[in-house]
Steps between C-alpha positions, in 0.01 A plus 500: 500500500348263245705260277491419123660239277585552172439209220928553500506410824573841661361592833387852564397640864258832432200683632189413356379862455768512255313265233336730281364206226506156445432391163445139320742554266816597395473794272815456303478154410179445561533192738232367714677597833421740812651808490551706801553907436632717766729299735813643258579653210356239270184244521611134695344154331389258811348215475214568702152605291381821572243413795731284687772783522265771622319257746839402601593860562113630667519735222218399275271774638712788368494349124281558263460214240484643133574394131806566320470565137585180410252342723673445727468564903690753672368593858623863613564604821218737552722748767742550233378682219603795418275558183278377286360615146336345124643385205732758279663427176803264514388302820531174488249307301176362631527761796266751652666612761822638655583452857849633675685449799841611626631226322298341218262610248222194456301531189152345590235361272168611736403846435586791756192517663510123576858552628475777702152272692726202550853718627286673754326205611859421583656806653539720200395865569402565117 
């Protein structure tokens, strides 16, 4: 079991397989904070930077590190994708590109092709 921190102070215990994204921001108020998707139901703020968790963890090989729309990062674990396809009407502006996982849907700035290259570079199957 690996451990976590919240900026509240709340300590979770959880598998690391279980972290399906870690992001550089927090997409609802658009804070500078690390955000940890998968462990629960919701993303967890830590104050840890995105390198520093996943080094902490030995996970960094399984994430691939992309752009957000925004511009900002968001790495992906690479294992847990469950799909990936190109911009539609109504995504979110500024992306190209769709990914999905059992849990999250991560709207990515790099184009599918580029995606799909980095996620199997890091365990994806794509």
């Amino acid at each position: 079991m690996a451990t976590l921190t919240t900026v509240e102070g709340i300590q979770y215990n959880f598998d690391p397989s279980t972290v399906v994204a870690v992001s550089d921001h927090d997409p609802a108020t658009k804070q500078a904070v690390t955000c940890v998707y998968g462990v629960t139901g919701n993303y967890l703020k830590v104050k840890e930077n995105i390198q520093e968790f996943l080094s902490r963890l030995n996970i960094t090989a399984n994430f691939a590190p992309l752009t957000a729309p925004n511009g900002g990062a968001v790495w992906l674990n690479g294992s847990s994708i469950a799909a990936i396809r190109g911009r539609v009407a109504g995504d979110a502006r500024g992306a190209n590109a769709v990914v999905y996982t059992s849990s999250i849907t991560q709207w990515l700035k790099d184009f599918v092709a580029d995606a799909v290259t980095a996620l199997d570079a890091h365990g994806g199957k794509l």
